[in-house]
Backbone as a ProteinNet text record, in pm:
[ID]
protein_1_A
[PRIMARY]
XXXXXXXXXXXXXXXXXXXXXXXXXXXXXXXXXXXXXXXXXXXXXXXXXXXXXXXXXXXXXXXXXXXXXXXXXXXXXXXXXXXXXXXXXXXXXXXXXXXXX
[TERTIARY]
316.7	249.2	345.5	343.5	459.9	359.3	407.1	346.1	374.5	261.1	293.5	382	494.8	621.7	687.1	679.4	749	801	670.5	638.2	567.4	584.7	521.5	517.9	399.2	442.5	496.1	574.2	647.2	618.3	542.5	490.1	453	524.7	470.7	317.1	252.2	127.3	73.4	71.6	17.1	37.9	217.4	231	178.7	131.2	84.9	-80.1	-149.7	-264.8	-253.4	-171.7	-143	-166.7	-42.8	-29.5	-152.3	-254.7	-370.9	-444.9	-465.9	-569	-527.5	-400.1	-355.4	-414.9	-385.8	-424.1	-551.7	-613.6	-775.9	-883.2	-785.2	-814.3	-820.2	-724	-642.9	-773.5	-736.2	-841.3	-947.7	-1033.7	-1197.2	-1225.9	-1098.6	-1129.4	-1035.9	-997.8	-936.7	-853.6	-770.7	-652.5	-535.5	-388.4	-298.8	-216.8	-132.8	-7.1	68.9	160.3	327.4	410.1	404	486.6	426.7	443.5	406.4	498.9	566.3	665.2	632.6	655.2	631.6	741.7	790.9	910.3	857.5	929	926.9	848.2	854	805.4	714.2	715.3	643	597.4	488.4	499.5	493.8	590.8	564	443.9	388.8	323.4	330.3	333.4	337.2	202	85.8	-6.2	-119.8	-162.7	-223.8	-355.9	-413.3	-596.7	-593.8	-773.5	-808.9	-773.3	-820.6	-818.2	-911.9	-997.5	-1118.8	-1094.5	-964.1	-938.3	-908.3	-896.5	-784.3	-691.9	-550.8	-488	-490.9	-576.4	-623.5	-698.9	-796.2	-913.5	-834.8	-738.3	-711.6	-599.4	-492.6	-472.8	-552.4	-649.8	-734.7	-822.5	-840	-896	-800.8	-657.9	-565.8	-549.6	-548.9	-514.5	-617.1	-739.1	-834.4	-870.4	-831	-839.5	-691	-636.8	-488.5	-523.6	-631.9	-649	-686.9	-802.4	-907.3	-785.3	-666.1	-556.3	-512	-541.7	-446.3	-585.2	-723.3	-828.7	-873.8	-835.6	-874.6	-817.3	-651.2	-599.7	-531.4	-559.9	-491.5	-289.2	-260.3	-113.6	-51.1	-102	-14.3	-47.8	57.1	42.9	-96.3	-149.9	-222.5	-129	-78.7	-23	42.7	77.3	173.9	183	275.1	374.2	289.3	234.3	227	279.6	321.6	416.5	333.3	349	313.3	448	381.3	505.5	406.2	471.2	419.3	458.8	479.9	574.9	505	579.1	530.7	566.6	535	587.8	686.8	832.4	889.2	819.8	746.8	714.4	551.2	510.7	443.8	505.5	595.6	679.1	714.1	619.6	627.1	603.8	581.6	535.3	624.8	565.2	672.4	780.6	748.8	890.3	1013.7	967.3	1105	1140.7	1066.1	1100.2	1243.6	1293.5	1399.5	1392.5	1446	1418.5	1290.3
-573.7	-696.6	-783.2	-938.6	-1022.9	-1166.6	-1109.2	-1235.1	-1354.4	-1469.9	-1627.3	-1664.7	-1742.6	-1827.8	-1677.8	-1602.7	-1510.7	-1485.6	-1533.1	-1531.1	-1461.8	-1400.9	-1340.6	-1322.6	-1255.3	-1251.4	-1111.4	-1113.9	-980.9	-917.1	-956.6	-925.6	-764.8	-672.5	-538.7	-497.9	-564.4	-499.7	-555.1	-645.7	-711.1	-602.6	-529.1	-506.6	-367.5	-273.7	-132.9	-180.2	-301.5	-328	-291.9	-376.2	-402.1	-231.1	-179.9	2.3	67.1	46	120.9	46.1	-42.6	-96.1	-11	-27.8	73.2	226.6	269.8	419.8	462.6	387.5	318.6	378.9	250.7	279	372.9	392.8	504.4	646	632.8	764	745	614.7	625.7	629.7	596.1	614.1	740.5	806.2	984.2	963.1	848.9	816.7	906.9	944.9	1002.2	905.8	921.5	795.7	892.7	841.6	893.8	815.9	699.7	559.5	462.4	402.6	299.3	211.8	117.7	40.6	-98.7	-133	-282.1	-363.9	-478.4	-555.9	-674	-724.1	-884.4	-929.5	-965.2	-1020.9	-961.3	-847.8	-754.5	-633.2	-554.1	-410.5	-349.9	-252.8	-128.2	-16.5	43.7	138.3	302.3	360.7	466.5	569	543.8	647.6	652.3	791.6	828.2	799.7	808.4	715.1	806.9	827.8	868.8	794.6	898.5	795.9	694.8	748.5	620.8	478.2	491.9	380.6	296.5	128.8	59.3	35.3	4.2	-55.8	-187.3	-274.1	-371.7	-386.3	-253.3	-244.9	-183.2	-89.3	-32.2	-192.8	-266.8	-366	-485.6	-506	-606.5	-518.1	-389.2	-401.1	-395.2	-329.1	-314.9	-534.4	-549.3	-711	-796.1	-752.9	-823.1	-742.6	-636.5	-524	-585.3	-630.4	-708.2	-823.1	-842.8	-1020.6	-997.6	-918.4	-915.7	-922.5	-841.6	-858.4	-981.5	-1055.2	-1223.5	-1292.6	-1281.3	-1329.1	-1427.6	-1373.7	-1417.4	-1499.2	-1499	-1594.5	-1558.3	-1544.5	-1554.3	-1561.9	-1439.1	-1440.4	-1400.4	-1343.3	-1222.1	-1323.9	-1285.3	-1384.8	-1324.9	-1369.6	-1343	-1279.5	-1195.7	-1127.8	-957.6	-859.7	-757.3	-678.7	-628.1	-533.6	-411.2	-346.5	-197	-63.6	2.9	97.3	249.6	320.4	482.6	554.8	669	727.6	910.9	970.4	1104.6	1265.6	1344.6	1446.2	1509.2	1573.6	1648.1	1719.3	1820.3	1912.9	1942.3	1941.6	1919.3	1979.8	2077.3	2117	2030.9	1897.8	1836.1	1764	1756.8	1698.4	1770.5	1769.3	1892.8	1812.3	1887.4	1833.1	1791.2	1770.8	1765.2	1683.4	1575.9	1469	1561.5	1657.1	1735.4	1854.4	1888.6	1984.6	1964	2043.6	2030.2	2051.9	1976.2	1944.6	1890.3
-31.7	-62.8	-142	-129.8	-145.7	-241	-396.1	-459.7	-373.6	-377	-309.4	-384.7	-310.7	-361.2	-418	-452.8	-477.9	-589.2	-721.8	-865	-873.9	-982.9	-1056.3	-1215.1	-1292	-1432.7	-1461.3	-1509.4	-1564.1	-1667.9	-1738.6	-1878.4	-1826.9	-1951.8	-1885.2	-1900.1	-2005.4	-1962.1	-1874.3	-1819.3	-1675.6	-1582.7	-1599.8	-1469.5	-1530.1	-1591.3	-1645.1	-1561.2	-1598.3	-1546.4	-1399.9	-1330.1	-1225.9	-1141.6	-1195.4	-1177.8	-1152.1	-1279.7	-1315.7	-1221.8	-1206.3	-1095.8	-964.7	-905.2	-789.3	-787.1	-888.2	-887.4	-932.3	-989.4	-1025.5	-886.6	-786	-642.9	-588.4	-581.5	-485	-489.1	-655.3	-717.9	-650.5	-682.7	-594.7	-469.8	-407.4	-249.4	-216.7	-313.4	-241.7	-183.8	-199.2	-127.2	-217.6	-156	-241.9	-240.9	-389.2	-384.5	-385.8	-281.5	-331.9	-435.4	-404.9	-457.7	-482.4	-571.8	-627.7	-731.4	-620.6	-722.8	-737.6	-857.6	-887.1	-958.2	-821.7	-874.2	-892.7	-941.4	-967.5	-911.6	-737.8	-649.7	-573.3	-543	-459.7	-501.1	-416.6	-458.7	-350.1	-370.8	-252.3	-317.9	-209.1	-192.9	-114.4	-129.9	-25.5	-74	43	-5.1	115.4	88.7	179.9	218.1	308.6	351.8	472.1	448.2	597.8	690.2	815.5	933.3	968.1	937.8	982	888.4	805.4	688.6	803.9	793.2	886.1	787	795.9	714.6	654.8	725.3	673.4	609.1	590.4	452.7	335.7	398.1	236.3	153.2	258.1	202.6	111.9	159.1	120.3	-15.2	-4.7	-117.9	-210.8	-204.6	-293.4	-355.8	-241.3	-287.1	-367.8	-331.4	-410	-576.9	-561.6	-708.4	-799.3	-726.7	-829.6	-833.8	-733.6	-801.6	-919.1	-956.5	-1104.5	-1177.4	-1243.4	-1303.3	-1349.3	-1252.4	-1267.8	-1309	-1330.6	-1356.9	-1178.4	-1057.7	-936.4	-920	-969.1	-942.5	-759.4	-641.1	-563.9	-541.1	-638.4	-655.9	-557.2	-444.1	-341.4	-219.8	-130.9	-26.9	77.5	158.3	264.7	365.6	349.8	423.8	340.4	423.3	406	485	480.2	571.4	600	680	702.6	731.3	724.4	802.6	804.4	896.3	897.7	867	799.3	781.4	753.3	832.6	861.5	875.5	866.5	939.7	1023.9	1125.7	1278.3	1336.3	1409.2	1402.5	1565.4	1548.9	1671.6	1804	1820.7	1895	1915.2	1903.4	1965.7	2086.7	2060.8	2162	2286.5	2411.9	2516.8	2625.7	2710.4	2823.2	2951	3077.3	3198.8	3189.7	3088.2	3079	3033.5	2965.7	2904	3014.2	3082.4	3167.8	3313.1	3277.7	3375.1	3495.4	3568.2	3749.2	3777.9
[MASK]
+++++++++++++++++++++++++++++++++++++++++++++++++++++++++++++++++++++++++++++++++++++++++++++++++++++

């Protein structure tokens, strides 16, 4: 997620708020964090959600739970990045495409 204009306040207890609101979350919806970094401009995340989550709900609530922080000030852009990231086990990977001849 990418503060708008790409400000933000730095003041550390904002950003300790900021943190605790994340993991606040995370906690009530049984989500796991791996990561949770907060720069200047942006924050990364890395954490886990069911499947039935979309990534667009767990975004939006993360985004609207950092609004309360700023007093609803709309700081983060309407937008962010998603990514999966998973491990698997090589042997899912089967089937006639791999078979020889």
């Amino acid at each position: 997620m990418v503060h708008s204009e790409r400000w933000c306040d730095v003041k550390r207890s904002r950003l300790e708020r900021v943190q605790q609101v994340i993991l606040n979350s995370a906690q009530k919806k049984s989500w796991l964090v791996s990561r949770c970094s907060l720069l200047a401009d942006h924050v990364h995340i890395a954490l886990g959600c069911g499947f039935e989550e979309s990534p667009e709900s767990v975004v939006l609530l993360l985004m609207n739970n950092i609004a309360w922080v700023y007093e609803m000030t709309p700081i983060l852009q309407y937008s962010a990045f998603v990514g999966t990231i998973w491990e698997y086990d090589h042997r899912v990977i089967q089937g006639d495409s791999l078979r020889e001849g």
